[in-house]
Structure formats: C-alpha cells, structure tokens
N, C-alpha and C positions, 0 to 999 in steps of 0.2 A: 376364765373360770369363775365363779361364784363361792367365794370365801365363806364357811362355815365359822372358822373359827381361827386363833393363833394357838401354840404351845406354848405354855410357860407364864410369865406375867403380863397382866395389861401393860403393865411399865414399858415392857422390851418392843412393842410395837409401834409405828408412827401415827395411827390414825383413830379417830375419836368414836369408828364402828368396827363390830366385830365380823360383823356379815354384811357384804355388797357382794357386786359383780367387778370383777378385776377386767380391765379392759385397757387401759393406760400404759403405755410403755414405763412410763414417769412413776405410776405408784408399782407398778411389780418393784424398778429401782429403788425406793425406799425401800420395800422389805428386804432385798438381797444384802440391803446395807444394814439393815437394822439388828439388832440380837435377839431376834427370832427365832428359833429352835426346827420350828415345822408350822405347818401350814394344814388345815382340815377345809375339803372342798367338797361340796354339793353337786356331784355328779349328774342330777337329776336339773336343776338350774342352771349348768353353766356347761363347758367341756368336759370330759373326761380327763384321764392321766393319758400321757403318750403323744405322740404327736397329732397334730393337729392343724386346720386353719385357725386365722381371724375368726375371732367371735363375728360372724354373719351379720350384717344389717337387716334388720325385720322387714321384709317385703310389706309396704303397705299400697294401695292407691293411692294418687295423690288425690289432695282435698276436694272435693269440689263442691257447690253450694246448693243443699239438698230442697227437692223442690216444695218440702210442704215453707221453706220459709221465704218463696214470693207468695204467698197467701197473703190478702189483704185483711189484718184485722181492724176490728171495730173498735172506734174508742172507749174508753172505760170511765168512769168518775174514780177521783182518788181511794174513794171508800169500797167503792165494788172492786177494785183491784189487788185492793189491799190484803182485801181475805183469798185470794187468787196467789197472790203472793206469798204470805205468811204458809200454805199449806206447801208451794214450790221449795220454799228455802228449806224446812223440813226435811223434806224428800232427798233434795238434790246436795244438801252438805251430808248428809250419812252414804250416798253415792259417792262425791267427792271421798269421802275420810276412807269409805270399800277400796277405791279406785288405788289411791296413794297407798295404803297399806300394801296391797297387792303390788305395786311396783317397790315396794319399801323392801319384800321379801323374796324380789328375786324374777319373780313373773314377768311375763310380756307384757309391756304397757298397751291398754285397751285404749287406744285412742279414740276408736267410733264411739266408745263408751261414753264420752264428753260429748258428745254432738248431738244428744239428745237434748242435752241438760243446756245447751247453747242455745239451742231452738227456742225453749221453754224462756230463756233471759230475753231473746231479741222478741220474743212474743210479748212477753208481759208489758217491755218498752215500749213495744208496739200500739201498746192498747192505753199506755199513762206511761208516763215518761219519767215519774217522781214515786210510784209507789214501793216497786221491790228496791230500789234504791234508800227510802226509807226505814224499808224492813230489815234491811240487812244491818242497815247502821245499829240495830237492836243486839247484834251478837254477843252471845254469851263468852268469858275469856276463856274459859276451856274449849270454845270450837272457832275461836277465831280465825285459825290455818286457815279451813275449810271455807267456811262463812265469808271470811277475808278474798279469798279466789272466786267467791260468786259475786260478792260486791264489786272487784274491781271489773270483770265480765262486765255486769250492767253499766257501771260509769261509762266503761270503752267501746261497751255497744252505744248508751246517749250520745258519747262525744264523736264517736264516726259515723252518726248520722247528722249532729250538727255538723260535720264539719262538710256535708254530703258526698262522704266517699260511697264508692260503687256497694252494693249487696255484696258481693263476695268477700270485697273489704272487713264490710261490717261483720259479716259470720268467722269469719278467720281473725277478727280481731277478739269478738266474741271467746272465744276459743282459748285465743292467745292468752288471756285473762283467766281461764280457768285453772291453765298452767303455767302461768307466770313463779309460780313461789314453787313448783314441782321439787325442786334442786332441796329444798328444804326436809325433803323425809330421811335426810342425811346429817339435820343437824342434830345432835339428842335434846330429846326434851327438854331434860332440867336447861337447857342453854336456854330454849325458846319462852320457857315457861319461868323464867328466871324474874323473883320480885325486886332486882337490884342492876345497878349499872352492871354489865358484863364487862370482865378484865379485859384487856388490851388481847390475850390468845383467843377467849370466846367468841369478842368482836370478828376476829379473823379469819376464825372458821363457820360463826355467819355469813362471813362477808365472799365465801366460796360459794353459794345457794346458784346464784345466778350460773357460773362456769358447770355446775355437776347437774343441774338441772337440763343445760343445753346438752352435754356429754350425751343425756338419755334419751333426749330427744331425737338425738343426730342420729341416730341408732335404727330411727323406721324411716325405710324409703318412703318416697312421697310426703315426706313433712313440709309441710308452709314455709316458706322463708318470714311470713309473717313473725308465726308461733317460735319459730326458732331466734327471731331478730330480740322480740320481745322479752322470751326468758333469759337469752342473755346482758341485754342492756337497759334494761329495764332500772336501772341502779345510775345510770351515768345522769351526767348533768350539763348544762350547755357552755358552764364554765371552765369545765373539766375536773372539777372535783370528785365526783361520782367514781364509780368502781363497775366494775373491775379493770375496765382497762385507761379509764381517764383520758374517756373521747370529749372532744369539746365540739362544740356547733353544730357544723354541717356534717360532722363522721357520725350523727345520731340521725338516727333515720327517724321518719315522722311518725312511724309505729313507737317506736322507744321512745319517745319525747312523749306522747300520749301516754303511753301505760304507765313514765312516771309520774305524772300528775295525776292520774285517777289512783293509784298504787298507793302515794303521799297521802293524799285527802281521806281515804277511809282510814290509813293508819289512823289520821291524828283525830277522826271521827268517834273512832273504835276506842271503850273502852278496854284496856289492856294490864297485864300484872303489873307493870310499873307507873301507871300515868292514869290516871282518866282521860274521859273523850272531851273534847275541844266540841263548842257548837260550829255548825256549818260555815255560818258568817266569822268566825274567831278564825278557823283553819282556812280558808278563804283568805281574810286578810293576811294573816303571817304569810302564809304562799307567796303573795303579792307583794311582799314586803323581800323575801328573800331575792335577792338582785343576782342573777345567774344561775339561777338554779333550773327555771325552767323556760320552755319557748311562750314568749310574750304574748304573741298572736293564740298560740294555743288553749292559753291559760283565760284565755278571755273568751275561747269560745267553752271552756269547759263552766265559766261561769254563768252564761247561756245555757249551760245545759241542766246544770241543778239548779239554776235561778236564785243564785245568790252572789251579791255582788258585795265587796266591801264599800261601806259609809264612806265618800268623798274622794271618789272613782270621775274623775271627768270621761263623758261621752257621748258620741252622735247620735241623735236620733233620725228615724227614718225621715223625717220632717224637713230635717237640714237644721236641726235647732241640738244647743249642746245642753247637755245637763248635767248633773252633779248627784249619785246618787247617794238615799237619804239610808237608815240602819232601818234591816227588814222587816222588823216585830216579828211577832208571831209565826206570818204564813210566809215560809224561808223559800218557796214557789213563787213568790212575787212581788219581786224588786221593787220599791219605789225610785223614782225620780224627783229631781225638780228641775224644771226648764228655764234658764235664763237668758240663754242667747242665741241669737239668730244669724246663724252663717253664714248666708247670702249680705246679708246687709252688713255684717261684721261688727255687728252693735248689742247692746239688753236688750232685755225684753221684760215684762213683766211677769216677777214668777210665778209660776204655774208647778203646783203639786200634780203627779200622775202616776199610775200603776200601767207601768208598759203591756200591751196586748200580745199573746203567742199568736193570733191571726193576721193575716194584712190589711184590715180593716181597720186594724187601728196602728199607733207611734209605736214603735218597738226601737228597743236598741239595737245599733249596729255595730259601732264598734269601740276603743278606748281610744281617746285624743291626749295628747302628750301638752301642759299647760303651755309650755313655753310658747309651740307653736302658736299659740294665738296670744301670747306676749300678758299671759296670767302669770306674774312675776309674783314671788311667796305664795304658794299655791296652798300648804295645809292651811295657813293662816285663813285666805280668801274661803276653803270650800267650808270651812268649821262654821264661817260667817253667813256662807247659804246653804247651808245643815240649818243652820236653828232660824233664817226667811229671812236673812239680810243683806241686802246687793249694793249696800255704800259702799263695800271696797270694789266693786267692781268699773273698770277702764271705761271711759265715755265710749267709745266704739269707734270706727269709723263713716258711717251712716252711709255706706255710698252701697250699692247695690254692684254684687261679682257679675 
C-alpha cells in the first residue's frame, strides 16, 4: 500500500517519511509496534483496503542495448563538445530531477525514461572523452543529486570503455550511473542539504540510500543485474569497510568496485554544502593514497580515463621504459612523464621529459609498477628527486639485457 500519511504525532512513528510505498514485511513490523494510532493510504498509488496480493512486480523487458548506440560517432575537439555538452546537462538533470520526483511520489519508475539520457552520455564520450565530464564537474550545490548521477554515468561510461568491456556493458553501466543515488529520494532534504557534520542517526539513514534504492529497483522485471549490483554496492570497499553490507575483495563485483571510484571522485570534485571541490589531481592523489578502499588495477585505469595521474606515480611505458610522473599544470588531460629506466636492460637512462600520446603512434602509459619490484628502495624520497630532473639517487642498474 502507499502511505499517505500517520495519525497523531511525527513523534509516534518510526520513519524519517511520511508518504512512500509500503512493501517490506520489516517496516509494516515497525509500525504495528509503533504508537501509531492509524494509518491514511493512497488507494490510487498503492493497493486498496481488504484483501489482496503482493504488491506486483512491474512487468518490464529486459535491457537490451538500443541500436542507435552502435552508431559510430565522429570525434569532437574539446571546445566543440563542450557547448554540446553544457546544453545536454541542462536538459538531462531537469529530466533526472522530473524522473526522481515522480518515483519520490508514488509513480511507476520510468525506466526507458533514462535510456535516452544514457545514449546522449555514452555519445558525447563517444565524440571527447574529457568534455561532459568537465561540465558536470561545474554543478551547482542545489542540483548536485541530479548533476552528480549524470557525472558519475559519464565517468562509468569512460571507465568501461577503458577497461574495454562489451557495448552492452558499457550502456548498462551507463545507466547504472544514472541510478546509482535513486535510494536517495527518501532521504529528506534538510539531511542532504545539510551545512554541518550530520549526527551519528542522519549518518544512518543516509547510509540506508543504497538498500531502498535497490528495494525499487528490484520491483520491475527485466532489471539489469548490472543496475541493481551497482545501486546497491556501490558504498562497499575492498577492505570491507564500506556499507551496507561490509563486503571485502572478491564479494564486490567489478561493476561495484567501478561505480565506487567514479561515485568518490566527483563527490570530492563537487563543490558541496559542507566542503569545497578538491582539484582533479588533489582527489586523484588522496584516492591513491587511501590503502583498501579501492581495486588497484581499477583505479589506475580510471586514471587513464580522466588523464590525470598523481605526481610520483612509478610506471611502464609502452616502450618498455619506466617513468615517474611529473604534476599536470594546467591541462589535467595530459599527464606528463619523465623516463628514467629501461627495462630490458634493467638500468638508467637518460631523462627524458614526455606528454604520453592517446594514439599508438606514440609512448603511452600502461600500467603502475610497484618500486620495490625493481629494488627502488625509499621510493617518495627517490621520485621527489626525479620530479624536480635528478637521477643521483637512482641504483647503477644491471646493464645486462632480459
């Protein structure tokens, strides 16, 4: 049934809303317990009085991956995208903010609804890989909900194509992104919107978004196990610290290890009522720094994907040569390097400043080297030393050829 309203005082009820859809065995049991008086339902939203089935699961098809997006587009310059962009995010957060309302009030969630607005993110990627990605980072804190679920869509669309999962992957992950925070149109405002640490209870019924979001989901046939993996673990962490249910490692699937790194990064991007935005490279590094929080490999290919790398990062170049990257400047799209060693021969080299190429015409990075392995023993010390062109601390080599 679809909760209109309680009798009596806010006090005497368990829950932080006054109107949802009752569907939970768990919360009817709160109210039976509660001192609640009576109960006002929305006949029109929900079941009637009298007996009845199960609230119905909403008959939907299952996903499948619509054909306008094998269309191959054209690339774009970051500046012709940009305004392509800017007029997308417009559109598509006052769609998101329609979308969530409507489900916030009882309504059947439109899912096809989003699959236009998906098309439009893995397009725009399609065409510049860095622009809407850009744009979003611009959001205003009164539409961040919104703004925020199209931002993390674009990161999750770049990051599943670097990591080159399938197209239907990538559209279902797309997606997944758009609905990731869904679970959220249940938290009230003032919590969300809140300019101070939230108390230990607000914390905790933020920290239900993830579980009420999948609740809704679970609700229309043919839903993604993607979209449904995503909203609800999307929180967890590889050490197990994460929530809600304090999965560690291998119990997080590669969707949910994904959306939390893209999820992370525009939060601490995002200017917000309590904090200002961190730059790319600043939020980037801390990530990097957090030890368990996210999958390693993952995190390095997400930095492949926005092109930015933290300052004194050891790693391989396509060349077979290691390097050490330098802080981005300005254009946070294109990493520098410096190149000191050569891996075949297992010795220096002479360094070599470089701006890795997205083509294979030229050095690109491949992937992160771990110092020890190559017996760079005090490794911040050494890379701080080739940050600013100086290779005296670096090991004679062994000059012999693998």
């Amino acid at each position: 049934m679809f909760v209109h309203g309680f009798e009596g005082s806010w006090t005497d009820h368990p829950f932080w809303l006054t109107r949802f859809l009752l569907i939970d065995q768990s919360d009817l049991d709160r109210i039976l317990a509660s001192d609640v008086k009576g109960v006002v339902i929305d006949e029109r939203r929900g079941l009637p009085l009298g007996d009845a089935p199960p609230v119905p699961v909403v008959g939907q098809e299952p996903l499948t991956l619509p054909r306008a997006l094998l269309a191959t587009h054209a690339a774009a310059s970051f500046e012709d995208e940009r305004a392509r962009a800017q007029a997308m995010v417009a559109t598509a957060s006052r769609d998101i903010a329609g979308l969530f309302a409507s489900a916030h009030a009882g309504e059947t969630l439109r899912l096809d609804a989003f699959v236009p607005i998906a098309a439009d993110v893995i397009a725009s990627i399609s065409r510049n890989p860095y622009a809407l990605i850009a744009i979003t980072r611009l959001k205003k804190r009164d539409e961040y909900t919104y703004v925020h679920s199209l931002a993390v869509s674009a990161l999750m669309t770049g990051l599943a194509r670097t990591l080159g999962l399938s197209e239907q992957e990538v559209f279902e992950l797309g997606l997944a992104g758009l609905l990731h925070d869904i679970g959220k149109m249940v938290v009230p405002d003032h919590i969300l919107t809140k300019p101070a640490s939230l108390t230990d209870e607000e914390y905790a019924i933020v920290r239900t978004h993830p579980e009420q979001g999948y609740l809704l989901l679970s609700r229309h046939g043919g839903m993604s196990e993607i979209i449904l993996d995503v909203c609800r673990h999307h929180h967890e962490r590889i050490d197990g610290s994460g929530y809600p249910f304090r999965l560690k490692g291998e119990a997080i699937s590669r969707w949910a290890r994904l959306a939390a790194i893209c999820d992370v990064y525009d939060a601490l991007t995002s200017n917000r009522v309590y904090k200002k935005a961190w730059s790319p490279a600043e939020a980037i590094g801390r990530m990097a720094e957090w030890t368990g929080h996210f999958d390693r490999e993952m995190l390095f290919a997400f930095m492949k994907t926005v092109g930015v790398f933290p300052p004194g990062l050891l790693v391989r170049m396509r060349s077979n040569r290691l390097a050490v990257t330098l802080p981005n400047g300005r254009r946070a799209s294109r990493p520098r390097v410096r190149v000191f060693w050569d891996c075949r021969a297992r010795g220096p080299l002479p360094l070599e400043e470089l701006t890795p190429e997205e083509s294979l015409s030229g050095d690109q990075i491949m992937r992160e080297e771990y110092p020890l392995d190559w017996a760079f023993t005090g490794w911040p010390t050494l890379s701080e030393q080739l940050i600013a062109g100086d290779a005296s601390g670096l090991p004679a080599g062994e000059r012999c050829v693998a």
